[in-house]
Backbone as a ProteinNet text record, in pm:
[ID]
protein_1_A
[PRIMARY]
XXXXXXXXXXXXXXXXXXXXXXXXXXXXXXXXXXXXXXXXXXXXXXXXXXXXXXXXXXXXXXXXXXXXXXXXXXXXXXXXXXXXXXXXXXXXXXXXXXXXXXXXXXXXXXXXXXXXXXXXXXXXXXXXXXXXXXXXXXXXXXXXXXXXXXXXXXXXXXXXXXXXXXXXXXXXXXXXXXXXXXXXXXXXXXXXXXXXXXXXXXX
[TERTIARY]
84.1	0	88	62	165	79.8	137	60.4	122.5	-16.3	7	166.2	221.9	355.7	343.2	176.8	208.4	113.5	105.2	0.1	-93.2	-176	-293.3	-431.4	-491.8	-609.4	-737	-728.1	-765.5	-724	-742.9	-734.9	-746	-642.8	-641.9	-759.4	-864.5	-1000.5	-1078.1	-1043.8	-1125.3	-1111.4	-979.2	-900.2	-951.9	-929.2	-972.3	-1131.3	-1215	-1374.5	-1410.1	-1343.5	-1346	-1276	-1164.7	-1137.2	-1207.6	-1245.3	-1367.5	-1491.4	-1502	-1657	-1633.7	-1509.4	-1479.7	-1459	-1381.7	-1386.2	-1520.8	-1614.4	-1711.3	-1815.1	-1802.7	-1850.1	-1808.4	-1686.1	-1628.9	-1607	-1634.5	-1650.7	-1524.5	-1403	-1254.9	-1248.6	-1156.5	-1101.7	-1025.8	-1138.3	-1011	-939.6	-958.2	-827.4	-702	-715.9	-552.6	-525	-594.1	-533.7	-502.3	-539.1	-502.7	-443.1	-327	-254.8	-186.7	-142	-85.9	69.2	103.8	254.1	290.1	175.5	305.3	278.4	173.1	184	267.6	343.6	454.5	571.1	608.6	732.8	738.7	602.9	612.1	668.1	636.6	660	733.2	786.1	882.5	826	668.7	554	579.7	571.9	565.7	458.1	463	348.2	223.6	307.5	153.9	126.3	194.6	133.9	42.3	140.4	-3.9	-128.9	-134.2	-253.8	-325.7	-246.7	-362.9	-450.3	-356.5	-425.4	-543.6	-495.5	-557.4	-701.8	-683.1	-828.1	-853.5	-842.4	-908.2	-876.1	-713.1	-675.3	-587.2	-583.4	-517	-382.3	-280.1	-183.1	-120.6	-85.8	-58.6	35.5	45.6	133.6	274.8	395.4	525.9	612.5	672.3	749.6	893.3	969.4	1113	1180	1172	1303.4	1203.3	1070.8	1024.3	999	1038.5	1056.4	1201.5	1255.4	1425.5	1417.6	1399.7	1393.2	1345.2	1231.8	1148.5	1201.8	1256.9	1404.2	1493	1563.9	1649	1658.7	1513	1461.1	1436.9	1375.3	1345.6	1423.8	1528.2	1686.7	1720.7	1749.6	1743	1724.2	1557.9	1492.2	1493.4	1501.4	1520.1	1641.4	1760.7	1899.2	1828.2	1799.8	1831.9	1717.2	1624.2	1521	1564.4	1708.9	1688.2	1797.5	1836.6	1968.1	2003.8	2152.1	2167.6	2159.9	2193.8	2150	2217.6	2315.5	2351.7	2279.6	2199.1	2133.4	2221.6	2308	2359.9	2334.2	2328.6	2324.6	2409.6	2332.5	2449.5	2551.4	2684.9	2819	2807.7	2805.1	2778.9	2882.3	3007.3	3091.9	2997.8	2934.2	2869.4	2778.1	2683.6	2585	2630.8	2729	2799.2	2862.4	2911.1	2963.3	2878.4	2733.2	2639.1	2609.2	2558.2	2458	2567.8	2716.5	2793.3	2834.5	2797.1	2809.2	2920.4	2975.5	3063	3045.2	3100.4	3095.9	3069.8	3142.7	3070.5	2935.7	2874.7	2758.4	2657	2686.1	2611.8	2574	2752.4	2754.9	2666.3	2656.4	2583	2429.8	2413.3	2278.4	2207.5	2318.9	2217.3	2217.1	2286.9	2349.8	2267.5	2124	2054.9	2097.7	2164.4	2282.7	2225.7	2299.9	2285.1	2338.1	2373.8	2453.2	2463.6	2572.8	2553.7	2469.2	2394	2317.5	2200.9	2093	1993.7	2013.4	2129.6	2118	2098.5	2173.1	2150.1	2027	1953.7	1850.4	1747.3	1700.5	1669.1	1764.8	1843.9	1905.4	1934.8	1961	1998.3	1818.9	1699.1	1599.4	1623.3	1616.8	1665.3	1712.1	1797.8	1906.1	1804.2	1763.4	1651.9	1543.5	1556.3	1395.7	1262.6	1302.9	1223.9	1265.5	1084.8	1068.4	1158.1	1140.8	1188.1	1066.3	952	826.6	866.7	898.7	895.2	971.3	1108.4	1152.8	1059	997.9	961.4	799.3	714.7	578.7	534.9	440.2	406.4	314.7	348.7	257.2	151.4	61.7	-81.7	-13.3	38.1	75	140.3	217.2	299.6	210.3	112.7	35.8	-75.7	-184.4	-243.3	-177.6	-9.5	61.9	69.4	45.8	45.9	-40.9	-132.2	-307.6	-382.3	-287.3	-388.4	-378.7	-275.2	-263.9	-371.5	-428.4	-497.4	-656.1	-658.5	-778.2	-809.8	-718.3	-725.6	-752.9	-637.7	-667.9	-795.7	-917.7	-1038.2	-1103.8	-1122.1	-1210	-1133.5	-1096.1	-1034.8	-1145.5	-1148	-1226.1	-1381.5	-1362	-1508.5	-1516	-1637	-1599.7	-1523.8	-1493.8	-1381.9	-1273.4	-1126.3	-1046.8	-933.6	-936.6	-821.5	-871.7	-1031.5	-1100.5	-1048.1	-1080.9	-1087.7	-925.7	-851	-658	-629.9	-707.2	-644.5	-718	-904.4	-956.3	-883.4	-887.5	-823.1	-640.1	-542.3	-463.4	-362.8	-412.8	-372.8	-285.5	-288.4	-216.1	-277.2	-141.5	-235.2	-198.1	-72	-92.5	25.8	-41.8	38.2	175.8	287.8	355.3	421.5	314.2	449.1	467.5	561.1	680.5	610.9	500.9	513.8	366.8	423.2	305.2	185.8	109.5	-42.9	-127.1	-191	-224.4	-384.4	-406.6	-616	-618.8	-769.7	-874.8	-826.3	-842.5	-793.3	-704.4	-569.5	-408.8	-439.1	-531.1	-516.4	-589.3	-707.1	-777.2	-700.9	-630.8	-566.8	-457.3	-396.1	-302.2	-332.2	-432.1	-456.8	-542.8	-575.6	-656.2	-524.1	-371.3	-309.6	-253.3	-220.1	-202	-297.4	-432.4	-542.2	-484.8	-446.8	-432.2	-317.8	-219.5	-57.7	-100.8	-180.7	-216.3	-257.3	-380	-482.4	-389.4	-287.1	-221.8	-134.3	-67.1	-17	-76	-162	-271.8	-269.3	-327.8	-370.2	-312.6	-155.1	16.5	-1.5
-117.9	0	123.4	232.2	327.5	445.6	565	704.7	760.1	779.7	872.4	962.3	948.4	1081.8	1140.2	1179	1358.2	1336.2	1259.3	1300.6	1195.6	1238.1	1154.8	1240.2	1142.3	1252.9	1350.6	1310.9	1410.2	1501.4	1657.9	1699.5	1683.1	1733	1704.9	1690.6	1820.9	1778.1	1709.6	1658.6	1567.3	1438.3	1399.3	1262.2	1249.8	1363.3	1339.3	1319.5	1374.7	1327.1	1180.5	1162.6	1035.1	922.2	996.6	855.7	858	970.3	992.2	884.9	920.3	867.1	672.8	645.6	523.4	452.4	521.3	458.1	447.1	556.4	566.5	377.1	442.6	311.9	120.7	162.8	-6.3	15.9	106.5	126.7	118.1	215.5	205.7	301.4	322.3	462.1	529.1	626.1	708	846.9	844.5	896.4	834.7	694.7	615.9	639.6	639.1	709.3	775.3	929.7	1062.1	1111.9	991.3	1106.2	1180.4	1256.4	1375.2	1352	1254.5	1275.7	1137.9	1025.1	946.5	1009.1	1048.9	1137.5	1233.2	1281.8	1398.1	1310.2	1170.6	1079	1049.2	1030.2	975.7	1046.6	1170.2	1275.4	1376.3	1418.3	1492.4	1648.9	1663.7	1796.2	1773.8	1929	1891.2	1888.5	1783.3	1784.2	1904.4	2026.8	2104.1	2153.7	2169.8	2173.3	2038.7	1925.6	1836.5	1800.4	1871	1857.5	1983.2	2098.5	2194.3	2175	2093	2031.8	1957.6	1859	1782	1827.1	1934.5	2050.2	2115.7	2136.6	2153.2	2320	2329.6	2452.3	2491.1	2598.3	2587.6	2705.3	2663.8	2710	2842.8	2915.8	2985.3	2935.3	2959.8	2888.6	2932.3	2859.4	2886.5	2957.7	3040.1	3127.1	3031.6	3049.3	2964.2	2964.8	3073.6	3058.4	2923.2	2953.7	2858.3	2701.5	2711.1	2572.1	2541.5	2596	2570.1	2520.2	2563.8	2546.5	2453.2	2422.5	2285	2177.3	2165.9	2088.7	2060.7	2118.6	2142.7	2075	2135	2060.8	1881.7	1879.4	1727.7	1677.4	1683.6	1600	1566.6	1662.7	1627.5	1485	1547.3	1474.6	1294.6	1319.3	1162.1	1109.3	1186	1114.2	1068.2	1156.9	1129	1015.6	937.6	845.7	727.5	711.4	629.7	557.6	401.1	336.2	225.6	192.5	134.6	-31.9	-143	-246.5	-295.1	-232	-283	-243.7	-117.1	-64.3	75.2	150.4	289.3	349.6	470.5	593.1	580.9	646.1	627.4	693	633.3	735.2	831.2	937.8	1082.6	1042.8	1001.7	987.1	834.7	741.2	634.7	709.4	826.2	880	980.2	1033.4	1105.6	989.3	875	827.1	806.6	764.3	704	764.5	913.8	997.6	1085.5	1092.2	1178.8	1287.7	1337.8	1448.8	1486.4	1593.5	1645.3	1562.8	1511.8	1500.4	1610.6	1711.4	1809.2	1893.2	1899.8	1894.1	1834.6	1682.2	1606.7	1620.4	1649.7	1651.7	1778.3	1891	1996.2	1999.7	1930.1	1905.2	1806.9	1719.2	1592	1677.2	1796.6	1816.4	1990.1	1961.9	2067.4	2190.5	2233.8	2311.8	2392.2	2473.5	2525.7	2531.3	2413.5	2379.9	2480.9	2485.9	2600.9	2602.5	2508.4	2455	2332	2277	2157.4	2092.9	2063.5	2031.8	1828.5	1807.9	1678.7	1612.5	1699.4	1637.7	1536.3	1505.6	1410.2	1253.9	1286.7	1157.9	1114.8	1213.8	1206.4	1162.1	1201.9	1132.1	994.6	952.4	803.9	740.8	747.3	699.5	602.9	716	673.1	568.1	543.2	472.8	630.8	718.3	795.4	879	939.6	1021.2	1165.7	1285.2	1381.6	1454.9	1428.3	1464.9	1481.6	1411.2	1392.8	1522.5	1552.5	1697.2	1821.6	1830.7	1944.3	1959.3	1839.6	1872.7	1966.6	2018.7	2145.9	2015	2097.8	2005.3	1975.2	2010.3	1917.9	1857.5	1849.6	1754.7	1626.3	1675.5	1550.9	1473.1	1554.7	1464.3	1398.2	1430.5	1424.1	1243.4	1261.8	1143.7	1029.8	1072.7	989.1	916.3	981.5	945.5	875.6	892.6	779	679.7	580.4	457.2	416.3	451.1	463.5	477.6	531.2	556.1	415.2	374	262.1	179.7	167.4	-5	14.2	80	122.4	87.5	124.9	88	-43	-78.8	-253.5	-343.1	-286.1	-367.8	-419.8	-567.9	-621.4	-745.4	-758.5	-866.7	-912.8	-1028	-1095	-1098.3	-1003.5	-931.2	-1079.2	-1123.8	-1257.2	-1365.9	-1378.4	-1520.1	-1451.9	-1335.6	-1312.8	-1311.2	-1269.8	-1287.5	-1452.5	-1533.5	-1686.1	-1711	-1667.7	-1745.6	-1703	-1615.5	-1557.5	-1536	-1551.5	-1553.7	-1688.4	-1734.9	-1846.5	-1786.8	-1645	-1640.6	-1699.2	-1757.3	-1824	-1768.3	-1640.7	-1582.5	-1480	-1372.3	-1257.2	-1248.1	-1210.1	-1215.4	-1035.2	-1048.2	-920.7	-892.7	-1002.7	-990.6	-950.5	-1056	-1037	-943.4	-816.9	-690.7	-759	-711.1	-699.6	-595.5	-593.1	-478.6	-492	-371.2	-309	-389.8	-359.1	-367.1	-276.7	-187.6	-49.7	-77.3	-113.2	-111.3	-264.5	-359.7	-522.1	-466.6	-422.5	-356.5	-272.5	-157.6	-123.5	-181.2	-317.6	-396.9	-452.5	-555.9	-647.7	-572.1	-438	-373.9	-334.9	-304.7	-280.5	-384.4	-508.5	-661.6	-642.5	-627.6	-689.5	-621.8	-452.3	-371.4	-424.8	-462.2	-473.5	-571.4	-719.9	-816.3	-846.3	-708.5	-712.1	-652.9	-574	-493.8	-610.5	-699	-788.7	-830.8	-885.3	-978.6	-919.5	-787.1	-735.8	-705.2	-684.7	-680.9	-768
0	0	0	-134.7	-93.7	-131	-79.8	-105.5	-227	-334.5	-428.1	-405.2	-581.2	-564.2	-530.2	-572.6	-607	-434.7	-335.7	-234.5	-190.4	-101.6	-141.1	-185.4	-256.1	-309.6	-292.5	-136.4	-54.7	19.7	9.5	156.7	264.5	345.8	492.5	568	598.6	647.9	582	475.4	403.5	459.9	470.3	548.8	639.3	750.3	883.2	884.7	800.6	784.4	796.9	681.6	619.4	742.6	762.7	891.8	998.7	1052.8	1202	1178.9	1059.9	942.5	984.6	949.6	902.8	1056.6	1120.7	1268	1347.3	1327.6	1389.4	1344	1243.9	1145.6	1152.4	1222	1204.3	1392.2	1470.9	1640.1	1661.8	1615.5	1643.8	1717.7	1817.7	1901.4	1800.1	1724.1	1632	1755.4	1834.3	1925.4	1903.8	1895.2	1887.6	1765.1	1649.2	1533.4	1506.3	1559.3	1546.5	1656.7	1702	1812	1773	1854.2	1796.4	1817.1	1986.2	1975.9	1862.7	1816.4	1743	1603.8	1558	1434.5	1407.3	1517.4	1519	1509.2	1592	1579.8	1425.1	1386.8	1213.8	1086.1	1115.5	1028.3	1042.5	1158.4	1225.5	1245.1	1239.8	1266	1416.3	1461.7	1583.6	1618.9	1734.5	1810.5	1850.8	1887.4	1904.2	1758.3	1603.1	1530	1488.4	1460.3	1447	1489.4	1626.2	1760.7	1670.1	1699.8	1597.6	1487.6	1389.1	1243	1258.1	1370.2	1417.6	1459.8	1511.2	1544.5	1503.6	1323.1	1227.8	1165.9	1254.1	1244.9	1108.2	1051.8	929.8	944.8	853.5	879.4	744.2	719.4	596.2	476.8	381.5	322.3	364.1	365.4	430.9	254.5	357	250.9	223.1	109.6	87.3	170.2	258.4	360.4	521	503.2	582.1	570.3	451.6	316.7	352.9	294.6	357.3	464.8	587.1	715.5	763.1	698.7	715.1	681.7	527	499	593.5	603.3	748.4	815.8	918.5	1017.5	1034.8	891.7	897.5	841.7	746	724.9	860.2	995.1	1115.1	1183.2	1173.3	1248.1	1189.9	1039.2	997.2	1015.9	1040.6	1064.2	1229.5	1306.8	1443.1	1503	1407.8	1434.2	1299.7	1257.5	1171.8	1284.1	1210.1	1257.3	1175.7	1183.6	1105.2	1090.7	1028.6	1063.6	1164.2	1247.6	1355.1	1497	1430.8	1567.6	1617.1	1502.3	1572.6	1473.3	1510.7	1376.5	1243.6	1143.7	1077	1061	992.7	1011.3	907	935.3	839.9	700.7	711.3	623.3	512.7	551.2	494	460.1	496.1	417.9	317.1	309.4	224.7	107.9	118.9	25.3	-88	-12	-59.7	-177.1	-109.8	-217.4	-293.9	-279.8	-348.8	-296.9	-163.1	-114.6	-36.2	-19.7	55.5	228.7	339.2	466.5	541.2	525.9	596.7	558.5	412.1	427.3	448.2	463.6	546.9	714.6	744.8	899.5	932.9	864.5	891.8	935.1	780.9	780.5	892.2	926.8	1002	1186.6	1160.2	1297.4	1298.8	1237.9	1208.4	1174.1	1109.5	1078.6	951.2	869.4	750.4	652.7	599.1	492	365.2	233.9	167.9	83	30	-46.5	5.3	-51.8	-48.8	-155.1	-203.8	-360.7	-330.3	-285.1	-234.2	-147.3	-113.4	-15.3	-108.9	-206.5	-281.9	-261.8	-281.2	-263.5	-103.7	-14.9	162.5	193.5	151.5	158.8	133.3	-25	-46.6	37.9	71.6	139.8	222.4	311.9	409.3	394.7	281.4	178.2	164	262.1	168.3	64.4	47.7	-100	-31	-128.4	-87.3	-20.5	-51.1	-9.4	148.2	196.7	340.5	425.4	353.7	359.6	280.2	219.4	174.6	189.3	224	251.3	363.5	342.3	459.5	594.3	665.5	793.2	704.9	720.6	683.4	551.2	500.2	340.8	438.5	520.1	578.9	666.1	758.7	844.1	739	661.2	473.8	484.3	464.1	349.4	475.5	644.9	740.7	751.5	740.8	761.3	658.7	480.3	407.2	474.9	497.3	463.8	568	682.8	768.4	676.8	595.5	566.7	444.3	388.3	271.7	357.5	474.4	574.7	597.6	643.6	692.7	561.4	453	355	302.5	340.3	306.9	381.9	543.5	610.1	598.7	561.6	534.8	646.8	717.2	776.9	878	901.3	950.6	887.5	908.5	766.3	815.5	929.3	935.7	881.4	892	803.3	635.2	638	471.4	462	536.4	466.9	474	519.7	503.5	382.8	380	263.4	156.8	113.9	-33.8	-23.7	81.3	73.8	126.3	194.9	247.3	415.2	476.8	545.9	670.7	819.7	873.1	1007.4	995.6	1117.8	1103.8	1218.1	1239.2	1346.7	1275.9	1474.3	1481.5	1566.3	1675.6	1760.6	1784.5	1838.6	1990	2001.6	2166.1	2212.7	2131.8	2130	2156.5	2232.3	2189.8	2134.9	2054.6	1980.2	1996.1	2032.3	2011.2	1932.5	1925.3	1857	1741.1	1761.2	1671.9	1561	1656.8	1578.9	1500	1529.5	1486.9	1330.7	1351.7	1237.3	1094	1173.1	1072	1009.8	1092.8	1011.5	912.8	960.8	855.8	759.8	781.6	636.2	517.5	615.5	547.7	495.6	519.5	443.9	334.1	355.1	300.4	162.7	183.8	52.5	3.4	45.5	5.2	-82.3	-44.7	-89.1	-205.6	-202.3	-360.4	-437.9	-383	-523.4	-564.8	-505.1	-560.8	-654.2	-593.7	-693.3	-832.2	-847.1	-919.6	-1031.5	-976.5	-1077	-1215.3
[MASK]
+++++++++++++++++++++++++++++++++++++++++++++++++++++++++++++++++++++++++++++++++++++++++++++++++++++++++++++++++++++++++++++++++++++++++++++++++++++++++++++++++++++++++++++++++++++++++++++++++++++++++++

């Protein structure tokens, strides 16, 4: 399941309609969906802006130098929440080899800094597995690209969605790792299997 390039195809209060709509509908705590502090861990918005969005507040459009900044900010925030497959950050000099870039404009950037240029942030996204979207979307675009996949798992749901992922898929069980998960969080998983699934299919 992935979100549109260019977005997803709704507006923000449109999303949040539609998911209030959809939880109300299938009896989910859409509170646990729309929190505000892990929606801020996800996307790197802060928390009292995403709580605002969240309350239906709107923000102005950001000028280039608040675009820049936002860049910035979230090159940051994705170095300092990523790790590597051993479990430590990564070494600024290994993210520089990667994408071609100078070390010290890496080290700048990951060290929230002001590098002399953004010319690389497309690829220092990559790196990450993300798009560049993720640096340059405005809050509501970034919380918007958080909240589809949330809204697809929800219109996935028919039924019994673990009878329906064995009948039509053969799967015969979930593990994580211990977790116990809501009502809520069990729902929006297997809606998001259910989607990953059909698009296979569908290939």
């Amino acid at each position: 399941m992935t979100v549109p390039v260019g977005g997803p195809p709704l507006a923000l209060t449109t999303t949040l309609a539609r998911l209030r709509a959809l939880a109300a509908e299938r009896r989910l705590d859409v509170d646990e969906i729309l929190d505000a502090v892990s929606l801020s861990e996800r996307t790197g918005v802060p928390v009292e802006v995403t709580a605002a969005l969240l309350r239906g507040e709107e923000f102005a459009d950001p000028t280039p130098e608040e675009t820049r900044e936002t860049v910035r900010r979230r090159a940051a925030f994705l170095y300092a929440v990523s790790r590597d497959p051993q479990g430590q950050p990564y070494a600024v000099a290994e993210i520089a080899a990667a994408i071609g870039a100078d070390p010290r404009w890496v080290g700048r950037l990951v060290s929230g800094g002001r590098p002399p240029h953004l010319r690389h942030c497309a690829e220092f996204a990559a790196f990450f597995g993300r798009d560049l979207t993720f640096l340059t979307d405005t809050p509501a675009q970034a919380l918007n690209r958080a909240l589809w996949p949330a809204v697809e798992s929800l219109n996935y749901r028919s039924g019994d969605l673990m009878a329906d992922l064995t009948n039509q898929y053969g799967l015969v069980s979930i593990s994580t790792r211990g977790r116990a998960l809501t009502r809520t969080q069990e729902t929006l998983l297997l809606g998001m299997i259910t989607g990953i699934l059909s698009s296979e299919v569908a290939r």
